[in-house]
RODO-915905 format. One line per 10 residues: their letters; for each residue x, y, z of N, C-alpha, C, O, CB. Coordinates in steps of 0.1 Angstrom, whole numbers, plus 5000, padded with zeros to 4 digits. Glycine has a CB too. Example, Ala and Ser with C-alpha at 12.3 -4.5 7.8 and 13.67 -1.06 7.14 Angstrom:
as = 5132 4943 5078 5123 4955 5078 5132 4967 5078 5142 4967 5085 5113 4955 5090  5128 4978 5071 5137 4989 5071 5129 5000 5079 5134 5011 5080 5141 4994 5057
END
This chain:
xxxxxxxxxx = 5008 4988 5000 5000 5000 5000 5009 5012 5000 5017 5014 5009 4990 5000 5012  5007 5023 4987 5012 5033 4992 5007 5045 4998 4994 5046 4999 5019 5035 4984  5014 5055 5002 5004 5064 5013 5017 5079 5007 5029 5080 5004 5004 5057 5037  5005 5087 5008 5018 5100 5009 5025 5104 5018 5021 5102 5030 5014 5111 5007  5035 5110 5017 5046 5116 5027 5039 5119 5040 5030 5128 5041 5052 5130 5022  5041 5112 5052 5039 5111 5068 5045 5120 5074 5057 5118 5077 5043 5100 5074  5038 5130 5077 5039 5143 5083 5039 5141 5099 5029 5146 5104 5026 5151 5079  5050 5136 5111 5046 5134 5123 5052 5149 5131 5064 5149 5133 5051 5119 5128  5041 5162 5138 5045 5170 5141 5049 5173 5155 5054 5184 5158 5039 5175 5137  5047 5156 5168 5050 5163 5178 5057 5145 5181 5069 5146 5178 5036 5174 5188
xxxxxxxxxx = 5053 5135 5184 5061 5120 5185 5054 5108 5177 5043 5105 5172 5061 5115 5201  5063 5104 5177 5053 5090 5172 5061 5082 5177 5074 5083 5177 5049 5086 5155  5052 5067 5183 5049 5055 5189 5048 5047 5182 5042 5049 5171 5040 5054 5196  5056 5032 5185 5051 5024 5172 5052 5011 5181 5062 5005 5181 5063 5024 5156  5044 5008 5188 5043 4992 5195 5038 4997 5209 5030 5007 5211 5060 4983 5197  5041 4990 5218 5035 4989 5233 5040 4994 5242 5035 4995 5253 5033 4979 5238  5051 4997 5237 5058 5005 5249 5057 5015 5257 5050 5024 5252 5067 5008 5246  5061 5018 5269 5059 5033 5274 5074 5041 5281 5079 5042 5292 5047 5031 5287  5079 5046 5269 5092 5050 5270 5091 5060 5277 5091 5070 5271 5099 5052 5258  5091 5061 5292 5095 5074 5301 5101 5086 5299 5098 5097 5300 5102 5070 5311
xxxxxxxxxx = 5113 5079 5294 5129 5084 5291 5121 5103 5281 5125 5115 5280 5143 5066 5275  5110 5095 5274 5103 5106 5265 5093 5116 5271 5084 5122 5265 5095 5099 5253  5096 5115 5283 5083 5128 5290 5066 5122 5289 5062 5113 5282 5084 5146 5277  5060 5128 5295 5049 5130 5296 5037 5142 5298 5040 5149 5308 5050 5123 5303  5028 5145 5292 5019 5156 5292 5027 5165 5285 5029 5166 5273 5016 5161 5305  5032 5177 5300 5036 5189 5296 5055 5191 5297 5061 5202 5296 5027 5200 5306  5060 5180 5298 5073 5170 5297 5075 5168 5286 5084 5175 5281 5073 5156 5303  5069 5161 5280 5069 5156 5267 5079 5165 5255 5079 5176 5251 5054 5156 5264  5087 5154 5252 5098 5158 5241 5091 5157 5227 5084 5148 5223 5112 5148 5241  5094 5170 5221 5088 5171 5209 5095 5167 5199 5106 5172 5197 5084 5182 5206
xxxxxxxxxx = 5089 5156 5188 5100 5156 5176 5103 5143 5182 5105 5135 5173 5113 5168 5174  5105 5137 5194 5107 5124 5199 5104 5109 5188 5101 5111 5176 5097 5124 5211  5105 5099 5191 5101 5088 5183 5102 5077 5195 5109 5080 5205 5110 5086 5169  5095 5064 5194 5096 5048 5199 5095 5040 5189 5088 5042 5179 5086 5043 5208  5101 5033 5191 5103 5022 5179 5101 5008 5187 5110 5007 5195 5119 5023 5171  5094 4998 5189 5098 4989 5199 5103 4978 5192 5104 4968 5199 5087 4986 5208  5108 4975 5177 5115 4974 5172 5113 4956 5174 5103 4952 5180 5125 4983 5176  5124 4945 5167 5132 4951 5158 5131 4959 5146 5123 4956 5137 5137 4943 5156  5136 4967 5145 5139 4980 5132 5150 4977 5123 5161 4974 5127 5144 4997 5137  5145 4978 5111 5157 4975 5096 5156 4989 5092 5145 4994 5093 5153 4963 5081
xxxxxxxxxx = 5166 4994 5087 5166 5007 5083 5177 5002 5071 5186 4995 5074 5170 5021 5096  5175 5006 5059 5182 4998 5046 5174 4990 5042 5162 4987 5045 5194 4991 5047  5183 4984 5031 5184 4965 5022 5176 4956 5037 5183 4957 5047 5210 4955 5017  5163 4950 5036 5156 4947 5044 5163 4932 5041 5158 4923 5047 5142 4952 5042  5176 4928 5031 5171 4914 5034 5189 4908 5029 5196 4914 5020 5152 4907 5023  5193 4898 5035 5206 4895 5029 5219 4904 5034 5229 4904 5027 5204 4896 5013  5219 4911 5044 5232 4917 5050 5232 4913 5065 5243 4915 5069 5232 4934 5048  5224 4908 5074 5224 4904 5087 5226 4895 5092 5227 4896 5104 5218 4906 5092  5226 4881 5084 5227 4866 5083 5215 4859 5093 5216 4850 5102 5245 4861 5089  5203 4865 5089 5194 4860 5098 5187 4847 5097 5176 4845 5092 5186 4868 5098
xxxxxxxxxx = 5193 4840 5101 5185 4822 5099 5176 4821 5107 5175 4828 5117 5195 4809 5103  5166 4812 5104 5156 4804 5106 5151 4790 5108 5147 4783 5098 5151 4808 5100  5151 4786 5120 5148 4773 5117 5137 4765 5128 5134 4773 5137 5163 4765 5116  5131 4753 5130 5121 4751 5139 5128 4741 5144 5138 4735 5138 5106 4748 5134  5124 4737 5159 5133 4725 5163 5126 4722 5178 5124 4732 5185 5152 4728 5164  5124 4713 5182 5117 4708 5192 5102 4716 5195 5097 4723 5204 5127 4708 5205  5098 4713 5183 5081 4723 5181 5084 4737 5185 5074 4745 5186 5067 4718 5194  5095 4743 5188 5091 4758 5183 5097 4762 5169 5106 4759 5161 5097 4768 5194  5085 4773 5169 5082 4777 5154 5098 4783 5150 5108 4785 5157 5068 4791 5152  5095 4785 5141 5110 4792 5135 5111 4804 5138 5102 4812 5142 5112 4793 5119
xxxxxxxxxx = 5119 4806 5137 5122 4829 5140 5137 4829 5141 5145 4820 5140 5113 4840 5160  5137 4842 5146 5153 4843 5138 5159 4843 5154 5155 4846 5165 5158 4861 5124  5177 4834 5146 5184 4827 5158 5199 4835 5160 5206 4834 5169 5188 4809 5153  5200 4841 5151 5211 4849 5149 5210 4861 5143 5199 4864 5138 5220 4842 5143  5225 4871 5143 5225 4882 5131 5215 4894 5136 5215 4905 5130 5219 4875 5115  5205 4891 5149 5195 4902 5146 5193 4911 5159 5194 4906 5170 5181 4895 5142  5191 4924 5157 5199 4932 5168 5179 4938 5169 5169 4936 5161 5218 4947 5161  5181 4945 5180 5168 4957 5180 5166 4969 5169 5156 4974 5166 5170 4966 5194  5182 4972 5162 5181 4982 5154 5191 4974 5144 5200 4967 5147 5185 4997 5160  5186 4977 5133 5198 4970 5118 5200 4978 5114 5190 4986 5115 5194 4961 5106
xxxxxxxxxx = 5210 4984 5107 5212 4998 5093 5218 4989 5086 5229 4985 5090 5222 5015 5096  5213 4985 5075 5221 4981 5063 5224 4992 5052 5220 5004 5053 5213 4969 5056  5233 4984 5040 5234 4997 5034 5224 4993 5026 5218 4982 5027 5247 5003 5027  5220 5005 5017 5205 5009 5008 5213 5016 4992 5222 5024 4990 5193 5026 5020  5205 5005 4982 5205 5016 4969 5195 5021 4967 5184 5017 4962 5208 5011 4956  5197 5033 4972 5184 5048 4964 5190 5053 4957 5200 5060 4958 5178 5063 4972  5181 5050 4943 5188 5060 4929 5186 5077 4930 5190 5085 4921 5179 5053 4912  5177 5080 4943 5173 5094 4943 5188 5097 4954 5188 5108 4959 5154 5098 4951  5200 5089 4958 5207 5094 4968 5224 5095 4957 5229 5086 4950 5206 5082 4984  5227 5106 4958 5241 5108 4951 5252 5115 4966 5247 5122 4975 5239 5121 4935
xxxxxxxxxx = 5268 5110 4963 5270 5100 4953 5266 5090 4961 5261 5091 4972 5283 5099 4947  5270 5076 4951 5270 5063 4955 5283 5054 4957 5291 5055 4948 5262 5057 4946  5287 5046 4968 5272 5042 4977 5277 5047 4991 5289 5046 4996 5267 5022 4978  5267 5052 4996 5269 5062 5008 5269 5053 5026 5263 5043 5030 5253 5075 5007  5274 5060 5029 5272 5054 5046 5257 5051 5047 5246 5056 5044 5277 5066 5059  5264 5036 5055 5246 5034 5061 5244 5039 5076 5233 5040 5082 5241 5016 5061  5254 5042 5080 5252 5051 5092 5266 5062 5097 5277 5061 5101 5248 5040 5106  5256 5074 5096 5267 5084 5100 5266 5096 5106 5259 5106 5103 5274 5088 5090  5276 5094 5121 5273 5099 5135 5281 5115 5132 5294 5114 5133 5280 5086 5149  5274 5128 5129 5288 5133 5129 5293 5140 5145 5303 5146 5146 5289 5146 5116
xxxxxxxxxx = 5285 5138 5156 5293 5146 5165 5297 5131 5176 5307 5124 5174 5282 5162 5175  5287 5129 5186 5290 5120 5194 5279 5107 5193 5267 5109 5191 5292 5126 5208  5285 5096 5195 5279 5083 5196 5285 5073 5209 5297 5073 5210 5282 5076 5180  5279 5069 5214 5280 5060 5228 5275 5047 5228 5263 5044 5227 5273 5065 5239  5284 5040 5229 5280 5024 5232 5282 5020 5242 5294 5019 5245 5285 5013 5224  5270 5016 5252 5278 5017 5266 5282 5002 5275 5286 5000 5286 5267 5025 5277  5280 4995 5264 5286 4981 5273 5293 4973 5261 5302 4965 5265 5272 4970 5283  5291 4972 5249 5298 4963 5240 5297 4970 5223 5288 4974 5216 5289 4947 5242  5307 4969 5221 5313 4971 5203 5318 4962 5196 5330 4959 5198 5322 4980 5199  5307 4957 5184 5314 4946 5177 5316 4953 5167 5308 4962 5164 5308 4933 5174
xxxxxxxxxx = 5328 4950 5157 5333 4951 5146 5338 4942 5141 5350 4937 5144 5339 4959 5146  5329 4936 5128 5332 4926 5123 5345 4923 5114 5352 4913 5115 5322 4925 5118  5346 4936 5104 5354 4939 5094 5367 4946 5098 5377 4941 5103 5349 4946 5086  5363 4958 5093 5373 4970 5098 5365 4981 5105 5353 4984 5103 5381 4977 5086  5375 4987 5114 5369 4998 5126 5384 5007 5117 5395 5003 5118 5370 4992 5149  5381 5019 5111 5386 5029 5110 5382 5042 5117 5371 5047 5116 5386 5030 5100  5393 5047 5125 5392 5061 5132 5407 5069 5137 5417 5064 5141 5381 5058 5145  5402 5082 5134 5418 5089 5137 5420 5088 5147 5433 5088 5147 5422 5102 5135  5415 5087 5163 5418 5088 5172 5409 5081 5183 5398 5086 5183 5419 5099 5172  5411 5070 5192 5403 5060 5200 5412 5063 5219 5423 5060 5221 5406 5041 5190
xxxxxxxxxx = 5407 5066 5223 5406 5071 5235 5397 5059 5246 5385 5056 5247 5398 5087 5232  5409 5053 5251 5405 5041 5260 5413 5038 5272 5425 5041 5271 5405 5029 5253  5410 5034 5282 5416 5026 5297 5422 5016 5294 5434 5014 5293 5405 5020 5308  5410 5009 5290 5420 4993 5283 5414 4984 5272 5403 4979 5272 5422 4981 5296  5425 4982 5263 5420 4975 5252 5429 4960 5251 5441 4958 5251 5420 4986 5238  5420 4952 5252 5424 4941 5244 5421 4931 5230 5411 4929 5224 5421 4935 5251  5435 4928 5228 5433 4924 5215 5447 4915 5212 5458 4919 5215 5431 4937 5206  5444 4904 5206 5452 4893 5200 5460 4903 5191 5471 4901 5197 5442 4879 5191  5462 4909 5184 5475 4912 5174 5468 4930 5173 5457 4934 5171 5476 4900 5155  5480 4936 5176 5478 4950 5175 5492 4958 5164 5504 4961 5167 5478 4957 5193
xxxxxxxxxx = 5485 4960 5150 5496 4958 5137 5495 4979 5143 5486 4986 5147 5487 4949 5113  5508 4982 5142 5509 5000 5142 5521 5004 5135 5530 4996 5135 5511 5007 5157  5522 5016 5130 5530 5020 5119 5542 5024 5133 5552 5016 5132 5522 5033 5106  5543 5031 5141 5548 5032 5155 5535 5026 5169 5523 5024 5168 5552 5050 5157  5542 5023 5180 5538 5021 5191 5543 5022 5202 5550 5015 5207 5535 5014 5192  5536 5039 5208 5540 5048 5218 5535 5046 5230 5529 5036 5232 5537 5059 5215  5537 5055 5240 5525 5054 5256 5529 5069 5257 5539 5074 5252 5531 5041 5277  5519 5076 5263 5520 5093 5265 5519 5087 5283 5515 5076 5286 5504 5107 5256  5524 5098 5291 5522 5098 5302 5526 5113 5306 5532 5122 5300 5529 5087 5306  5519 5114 5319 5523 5132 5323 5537 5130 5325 5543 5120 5326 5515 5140 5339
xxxxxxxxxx = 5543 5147 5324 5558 5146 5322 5560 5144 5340 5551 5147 5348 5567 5161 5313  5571 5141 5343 5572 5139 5358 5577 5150 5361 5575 5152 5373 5579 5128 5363  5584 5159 5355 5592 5173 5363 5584 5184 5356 5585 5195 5360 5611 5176 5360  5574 5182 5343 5574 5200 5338 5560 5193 5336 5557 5181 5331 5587 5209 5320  5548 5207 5342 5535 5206 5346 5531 5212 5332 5535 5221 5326 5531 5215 5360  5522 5204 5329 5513 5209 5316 5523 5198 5303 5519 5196 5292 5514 5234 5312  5531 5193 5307 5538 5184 5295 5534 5169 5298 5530 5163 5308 5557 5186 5295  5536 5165 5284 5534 5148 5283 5547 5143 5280 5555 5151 5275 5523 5143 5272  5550 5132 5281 5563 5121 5281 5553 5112 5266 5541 5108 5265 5566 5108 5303  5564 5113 5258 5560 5102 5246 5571 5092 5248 5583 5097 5247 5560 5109 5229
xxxxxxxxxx = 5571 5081 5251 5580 5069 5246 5574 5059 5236 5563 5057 5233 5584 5060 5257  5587 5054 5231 5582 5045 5218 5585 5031 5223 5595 5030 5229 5590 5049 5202  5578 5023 5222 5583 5003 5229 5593 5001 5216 5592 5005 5205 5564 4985 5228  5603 4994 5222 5608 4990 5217 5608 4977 5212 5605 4967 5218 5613 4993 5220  5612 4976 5194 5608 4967 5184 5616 4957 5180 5628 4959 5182 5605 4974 5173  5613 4945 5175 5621 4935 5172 5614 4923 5162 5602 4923 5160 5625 4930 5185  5622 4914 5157 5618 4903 5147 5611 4893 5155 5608 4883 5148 5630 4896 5140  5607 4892 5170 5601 4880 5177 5592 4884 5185 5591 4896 5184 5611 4872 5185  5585 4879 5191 5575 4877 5205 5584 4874 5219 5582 4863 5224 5563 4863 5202  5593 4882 5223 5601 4884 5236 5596 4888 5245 5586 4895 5244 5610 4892 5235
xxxxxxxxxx = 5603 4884 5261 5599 4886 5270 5614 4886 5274 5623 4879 5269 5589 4878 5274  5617 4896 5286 5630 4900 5291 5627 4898 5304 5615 4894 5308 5636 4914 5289  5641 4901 5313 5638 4903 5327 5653 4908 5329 5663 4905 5322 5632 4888 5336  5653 4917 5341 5669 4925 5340 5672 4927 5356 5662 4929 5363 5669 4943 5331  5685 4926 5361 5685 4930 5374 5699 4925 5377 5707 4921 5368 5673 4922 5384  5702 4927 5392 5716 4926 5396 5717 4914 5402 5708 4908 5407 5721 4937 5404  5732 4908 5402 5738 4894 5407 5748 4899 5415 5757 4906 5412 5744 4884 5396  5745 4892 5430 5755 4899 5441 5757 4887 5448 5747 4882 5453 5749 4911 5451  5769 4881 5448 5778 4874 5455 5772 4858 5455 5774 4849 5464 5779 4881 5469  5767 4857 5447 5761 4841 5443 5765 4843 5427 5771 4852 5422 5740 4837 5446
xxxxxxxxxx = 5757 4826 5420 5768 4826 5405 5753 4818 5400 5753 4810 5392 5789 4813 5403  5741 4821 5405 5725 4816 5400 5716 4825 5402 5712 4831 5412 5718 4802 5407  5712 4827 5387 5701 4840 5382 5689 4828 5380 5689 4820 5372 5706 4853 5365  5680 4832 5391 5667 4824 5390 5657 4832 5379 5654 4844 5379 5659 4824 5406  5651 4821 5370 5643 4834 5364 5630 4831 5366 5626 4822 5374 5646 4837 5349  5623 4840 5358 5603 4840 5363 5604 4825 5361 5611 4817 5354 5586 4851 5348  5593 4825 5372 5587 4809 5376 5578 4807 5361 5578 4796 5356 5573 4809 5394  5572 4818 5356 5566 4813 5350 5567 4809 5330 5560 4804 5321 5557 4819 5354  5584 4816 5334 5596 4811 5318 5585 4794 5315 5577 4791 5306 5623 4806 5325  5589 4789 5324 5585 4771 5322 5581 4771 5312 5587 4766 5302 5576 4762 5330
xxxxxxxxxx = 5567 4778 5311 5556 4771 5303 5557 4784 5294 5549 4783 5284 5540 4766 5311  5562 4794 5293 5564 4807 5287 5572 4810 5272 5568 4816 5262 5571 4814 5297  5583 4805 5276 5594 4808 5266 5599 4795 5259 5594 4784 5263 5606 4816 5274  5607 4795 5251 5615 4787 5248 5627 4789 5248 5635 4797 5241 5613 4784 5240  5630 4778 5260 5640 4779 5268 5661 4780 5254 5671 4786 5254 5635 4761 5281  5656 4771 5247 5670 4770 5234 5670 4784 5232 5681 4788 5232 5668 4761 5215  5660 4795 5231 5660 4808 5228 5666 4820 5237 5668 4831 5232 5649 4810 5225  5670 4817 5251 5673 4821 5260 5691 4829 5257 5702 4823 5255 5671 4810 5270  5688 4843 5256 5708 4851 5257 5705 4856 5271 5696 4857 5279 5715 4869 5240  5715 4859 5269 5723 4865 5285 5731 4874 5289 5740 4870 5297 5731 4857 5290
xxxxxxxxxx = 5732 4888 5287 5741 4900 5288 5748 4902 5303 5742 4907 5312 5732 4914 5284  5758 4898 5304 5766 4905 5319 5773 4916 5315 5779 4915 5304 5777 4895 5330  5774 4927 5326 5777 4938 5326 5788 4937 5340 5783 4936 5352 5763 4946 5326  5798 4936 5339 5804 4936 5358 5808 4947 5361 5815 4955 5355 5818 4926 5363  5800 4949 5379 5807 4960 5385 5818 4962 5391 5822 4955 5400 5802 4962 5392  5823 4970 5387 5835 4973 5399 5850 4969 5392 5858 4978 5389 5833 4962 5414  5851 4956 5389 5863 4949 5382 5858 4938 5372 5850 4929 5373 5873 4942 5392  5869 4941 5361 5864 4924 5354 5867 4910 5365 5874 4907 5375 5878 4920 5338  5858 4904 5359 5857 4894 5367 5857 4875 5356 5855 4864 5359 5843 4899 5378  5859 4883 5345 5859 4872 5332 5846 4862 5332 5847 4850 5331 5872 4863 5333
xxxxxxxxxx = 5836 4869 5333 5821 4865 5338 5814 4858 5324 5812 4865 5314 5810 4879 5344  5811 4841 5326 5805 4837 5315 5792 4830 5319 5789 4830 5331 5815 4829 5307  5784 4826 5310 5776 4819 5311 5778 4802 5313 5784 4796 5304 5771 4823 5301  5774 4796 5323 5778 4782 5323 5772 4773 5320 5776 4763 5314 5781 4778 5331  5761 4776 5324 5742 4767 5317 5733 4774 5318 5733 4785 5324 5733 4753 5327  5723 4768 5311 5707 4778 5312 5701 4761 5311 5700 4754 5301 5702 4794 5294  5698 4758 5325 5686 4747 5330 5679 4746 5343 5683 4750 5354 5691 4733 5329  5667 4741 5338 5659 4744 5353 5652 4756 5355 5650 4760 5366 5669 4744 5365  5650 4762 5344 5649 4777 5346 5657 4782 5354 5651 4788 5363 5638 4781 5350  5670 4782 5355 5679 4787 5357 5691 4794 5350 5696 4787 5341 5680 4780 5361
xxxxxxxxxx = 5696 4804 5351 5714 4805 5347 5721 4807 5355 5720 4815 5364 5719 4815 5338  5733 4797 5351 5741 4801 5359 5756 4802 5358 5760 4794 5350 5738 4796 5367  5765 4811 5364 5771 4820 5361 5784 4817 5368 5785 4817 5381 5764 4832 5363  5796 4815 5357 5811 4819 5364 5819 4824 5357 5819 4826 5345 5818 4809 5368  5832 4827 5372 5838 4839 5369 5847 4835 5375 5846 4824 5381 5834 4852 5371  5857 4844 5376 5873 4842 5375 5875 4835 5392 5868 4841 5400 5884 4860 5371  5883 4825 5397 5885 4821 5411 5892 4831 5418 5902 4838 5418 5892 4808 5413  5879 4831 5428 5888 4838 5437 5878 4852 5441 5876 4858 5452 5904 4842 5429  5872 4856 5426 5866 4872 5429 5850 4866 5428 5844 4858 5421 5872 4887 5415  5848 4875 5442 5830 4876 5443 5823 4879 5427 5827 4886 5418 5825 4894 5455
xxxxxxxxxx = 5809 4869 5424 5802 4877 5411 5795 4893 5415 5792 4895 5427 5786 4866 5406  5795 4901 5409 5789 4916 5409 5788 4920 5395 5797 4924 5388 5799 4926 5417  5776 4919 5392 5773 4919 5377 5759 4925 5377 5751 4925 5386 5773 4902 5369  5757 4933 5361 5743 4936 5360 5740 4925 5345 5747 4923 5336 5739 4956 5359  5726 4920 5349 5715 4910 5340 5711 4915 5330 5708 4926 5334 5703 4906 5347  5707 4915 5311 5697 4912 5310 5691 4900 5302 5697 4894 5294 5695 4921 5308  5684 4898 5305 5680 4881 5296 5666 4881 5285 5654 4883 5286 5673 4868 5311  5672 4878 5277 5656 4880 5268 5653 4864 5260 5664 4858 5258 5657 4896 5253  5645 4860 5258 5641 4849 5255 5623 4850 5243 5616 4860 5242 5641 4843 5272  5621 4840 5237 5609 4841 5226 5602 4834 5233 5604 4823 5239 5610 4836 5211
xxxxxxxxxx = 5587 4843 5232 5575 4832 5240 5574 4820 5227 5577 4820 5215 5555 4842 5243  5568 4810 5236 5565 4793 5228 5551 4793 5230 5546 4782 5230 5573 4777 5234  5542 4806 5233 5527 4801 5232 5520 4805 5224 5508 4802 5223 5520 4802 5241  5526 4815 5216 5519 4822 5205 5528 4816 5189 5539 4810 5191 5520 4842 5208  5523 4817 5178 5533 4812 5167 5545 4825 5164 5544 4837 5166 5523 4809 5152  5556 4817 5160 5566 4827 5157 5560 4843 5148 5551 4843 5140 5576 4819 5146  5565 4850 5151 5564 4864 5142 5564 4863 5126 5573 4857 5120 5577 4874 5146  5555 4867 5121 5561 4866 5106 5561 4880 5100 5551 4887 5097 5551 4854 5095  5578 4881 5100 5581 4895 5100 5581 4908 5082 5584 4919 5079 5596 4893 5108  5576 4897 5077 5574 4897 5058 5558 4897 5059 5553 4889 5067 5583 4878 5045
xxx = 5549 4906 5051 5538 4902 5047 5533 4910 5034 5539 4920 5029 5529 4903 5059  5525 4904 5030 5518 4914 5018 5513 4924 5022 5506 4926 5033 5507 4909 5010  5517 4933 5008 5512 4951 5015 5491 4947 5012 5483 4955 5015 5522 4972 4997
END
């Protein structure tokens, strides 16, 4: 059925709801809308992966893919150019407990506490922090980069010849991958490496003189796959 252009001048309601949030009487937000939804706004069919199926006598209806609000994209030959956003926020938008992004999430600037994520690809990768001596400045550092998935640990060796490392190397690293930098204080002391077992290293030096050395140890995690440091542009 078609109908001419729908003229709504103060809200419109569309189901059973009684959306508070929208005032009442002389409250009442003008220009408002309810939807009690679900709502498709676009291509009504073939972008949301909505399946259907019946199974232990209930009727079919949809099992997946289907949200309260859909925006697909839309061809309107009355909309130039083509093909245009199917949704676009220009000042602020809020999602207040969950964001999926299926494809790609492009944006210049993402402002967060904490993000997690299996592989984070960046052209650099910095941390800002307030400056510690000059008020109104920020501290930029850059992490430092390499061909592997490393984990270090660094510290001093005083008068023993066994650098215990994290308990939790074991199951962490691979152990054949393990180097070893000594640094000695004070005097040479002809400081080598003797073994790396047990999650252990351990360390000799010339007879006679105390060890006094600074550590560092870096090693490749064994729980993720190697780096693959070549890819297609």
């Amino acid at each position: 059925m078609k109908v001419p252009d729908l003229f709504v001048g103060k809200r419109f309601f569309l189901g059973l709801g009684k959306p508070e949030l929208l005032g009442r009487g002389p409250l009442e937000v003008r220009g408002s809308g309810y939807v009690e939804g679900p709502l498709i706004v676009g291509d009504p069919n073939g972008q949301f992966d909505i399946k259907t199926a019946a199974k232990d006598g209930v009727p079919a209806g949809p099992q997946n893919g289907i949200a309260n609000v859909m925006i697909g994209q839309n061809e309107n030959s009355e909309m130039k150019p083509k093909p245009f956003y199917a949704l676009f926020v220009k000042t602020y938008a809020r999602i207040k407990d969950f964001l999926k992004v299926d494809k790609l999430l492009t944006v210049e600037l993402i402002k967060s506490k904490i993000i997690y994520a299996e592989v984070i690809m960046a052209k650099t990768k910095n941390f800002v922090i307030p400056h510690p001596d000059k008020n109104g400045k920020k501290l930029v550092y850059a992490c430092l980069e390499g061909p592997e998935n490393s984990v270090y640990v660094r510290g001093r060796l005083l008068n023993k010849n066994t650098i215990d490392l994290p308990d939790v190397w074991r199951n962490l690293v691979d152990e054949s991958s393990i180097t070893v930098s000594l640094t000695p204080i004070g005097s040479h002391q002809d400081l080598m490496v003797r073994r790396v077992q047990d999650n252990q290293v351990v360390i000799q030096a010339k007879p006679g003189l105390p060890i006094n050395c600074y550590y560092h140890i870096f090693a490749e995690r064994k729980d993720v796959p190697k780096l693959v440091t070549e890819i297609d542009g």
